[in-house]
C-alpha positions in Angstrom: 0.0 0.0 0.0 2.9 2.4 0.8 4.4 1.6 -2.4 1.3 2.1 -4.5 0.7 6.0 -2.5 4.9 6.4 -3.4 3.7 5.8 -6.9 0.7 7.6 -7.4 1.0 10.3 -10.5 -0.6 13.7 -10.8 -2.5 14.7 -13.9 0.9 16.8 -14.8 3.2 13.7 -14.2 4.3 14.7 -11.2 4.5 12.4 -8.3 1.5 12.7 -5.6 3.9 12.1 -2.9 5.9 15.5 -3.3 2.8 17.6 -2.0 3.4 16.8 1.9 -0.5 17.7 2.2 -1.6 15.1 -0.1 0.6 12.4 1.4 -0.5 13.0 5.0 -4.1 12.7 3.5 -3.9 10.0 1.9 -1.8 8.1 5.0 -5.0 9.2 7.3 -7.0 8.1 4.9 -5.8 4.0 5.1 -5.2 4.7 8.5 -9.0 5.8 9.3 -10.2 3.1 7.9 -13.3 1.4 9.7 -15.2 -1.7 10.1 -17.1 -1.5 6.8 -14.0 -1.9 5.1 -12.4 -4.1 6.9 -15.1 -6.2 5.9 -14.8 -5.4 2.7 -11.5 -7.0 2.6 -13.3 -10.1 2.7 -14.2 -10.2 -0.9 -10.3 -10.4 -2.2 -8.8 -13.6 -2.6 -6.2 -15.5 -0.2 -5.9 -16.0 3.8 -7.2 -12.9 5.6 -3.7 -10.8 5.7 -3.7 -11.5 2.1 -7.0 -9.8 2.2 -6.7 -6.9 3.7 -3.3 -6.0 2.3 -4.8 -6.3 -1.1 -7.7 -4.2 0.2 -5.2 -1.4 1.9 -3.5 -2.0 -1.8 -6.8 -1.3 -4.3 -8.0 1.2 -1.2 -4.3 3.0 -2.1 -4.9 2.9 -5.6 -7.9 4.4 -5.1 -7.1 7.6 -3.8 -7.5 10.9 -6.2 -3.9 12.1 -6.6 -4.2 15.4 -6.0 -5.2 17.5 -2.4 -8.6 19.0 -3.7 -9.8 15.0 -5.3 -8.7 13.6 -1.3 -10.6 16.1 0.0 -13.7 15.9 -2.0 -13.7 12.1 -1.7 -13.5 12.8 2.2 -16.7 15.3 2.1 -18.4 13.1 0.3 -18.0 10.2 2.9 -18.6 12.2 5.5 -22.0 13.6 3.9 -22.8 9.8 3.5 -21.7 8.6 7.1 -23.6 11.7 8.7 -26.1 12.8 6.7 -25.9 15.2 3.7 -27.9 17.8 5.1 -26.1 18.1 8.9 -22.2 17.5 7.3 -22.9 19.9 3.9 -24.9 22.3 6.5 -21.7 21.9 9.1 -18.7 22.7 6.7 -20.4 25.5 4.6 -20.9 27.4 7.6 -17.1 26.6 8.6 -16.3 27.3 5.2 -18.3 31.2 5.3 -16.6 31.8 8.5 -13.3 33.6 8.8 -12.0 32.2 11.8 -14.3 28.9 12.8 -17.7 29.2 14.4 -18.1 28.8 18.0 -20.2 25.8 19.3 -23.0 28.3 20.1 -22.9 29.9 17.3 -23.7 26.6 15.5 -26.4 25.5 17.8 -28.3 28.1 16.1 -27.2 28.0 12.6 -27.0 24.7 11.8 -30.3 23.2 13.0 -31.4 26.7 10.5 -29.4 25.5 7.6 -29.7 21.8 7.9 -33.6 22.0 8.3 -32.7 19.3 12.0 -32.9 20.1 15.2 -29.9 20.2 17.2 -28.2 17.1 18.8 -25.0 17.4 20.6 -24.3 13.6 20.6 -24.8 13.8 16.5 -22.7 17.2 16.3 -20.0 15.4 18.7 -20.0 12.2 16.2 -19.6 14.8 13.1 -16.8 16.4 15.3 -14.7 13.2 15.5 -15.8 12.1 12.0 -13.5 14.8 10.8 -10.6 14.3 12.9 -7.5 15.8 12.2 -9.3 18.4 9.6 -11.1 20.1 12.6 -9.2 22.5 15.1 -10.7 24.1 17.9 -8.6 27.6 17.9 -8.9 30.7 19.9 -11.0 32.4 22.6 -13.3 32.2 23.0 -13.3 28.9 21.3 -14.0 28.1 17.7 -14.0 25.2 15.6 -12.4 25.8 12.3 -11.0 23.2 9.2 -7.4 22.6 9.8 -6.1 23.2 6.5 -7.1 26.2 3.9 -7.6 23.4 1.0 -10.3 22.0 3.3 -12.4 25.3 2.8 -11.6 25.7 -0.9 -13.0 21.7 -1.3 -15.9 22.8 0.4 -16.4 26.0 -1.9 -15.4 24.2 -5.3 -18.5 21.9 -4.5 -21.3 25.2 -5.0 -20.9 27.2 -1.9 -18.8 29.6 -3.1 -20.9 32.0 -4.9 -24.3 33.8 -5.2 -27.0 33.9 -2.2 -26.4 30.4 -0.6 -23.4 31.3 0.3 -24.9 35.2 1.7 -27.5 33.4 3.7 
């Protein structure tokens, strides 16, 4: 699996592994893995290590090769895992604040956004869903996407412009 991210090509030729973002991505993403694809790894041939290293392998090779691809792949998942309408709601408003939101703030905006009511055990599930691309930063408090690219993902996908992103 290490060798196949070491390999991995840009559109321009370029190797994947030269953007440091991109490679810590892409290492977070085989390392996140879960339990749905660990039993994935069940469909590949062999003894179960054979399995899962040719899972981690074709889970390798699937990776887009470039920062914004990993992170759209990632905001996709995450709109599947935890609803599109709570995750989309959650980093658009992360993405139209300067700084990060505090958790009041979203108390009140998300529910408004995502058309459900608030739930602090769902909104603490999101929270760890995103792992290392959420910081908490400042005082008071607010929780912010880790990286720039994270925000850019999030405003390539329709935010960026017109009135959704004004209200």
């Amino acid at each position: 699996a290490l060798a196949e991210l070491l390999d991995r090509r840009r559109p321009d030729g370029e190797l994947a592994c030269g953007v440091p973002l991109w490679l810590h991505l892409a290492l977070e993403e085989l390392l996140l893995l879960d339990e749905d694809d660990f039993a994935r790894a069940a469909s590949y041939a062999g003894t179960a290590e054979e399995q899962l290293v040719a899972m981690l392998v074709d889970t390798a090779r699937g990776l887009p090769p470039d920062v914004a691809g990993l992170y759209g792949a990632f905001l996709d998942r995450t709109e599947q895992a935890y609803g599109q309408s709570w995750a989309r709601a959650f980093t658009e408003l992360l993405a139209t604040s300067r700084h990060g939101l505090r958790e009041s703030d979203l108390q009140v905006l998300l529910p408004e956004l995502s058309g459900e009511t608030w739930d602090e055990l769902r909104f603490a599930t999101l929270r760890r869903g995103f792992r290392a691309h959420l910081v908490e930063r400042g005082v008071p408090a607010r929780w912010d996407f880790f990286h720039a690219q994270m925000r850019e993902a999030v405003g390539r996908r329709g935010l960026a412009e017109g009135e959704h992103a004004k209200r």
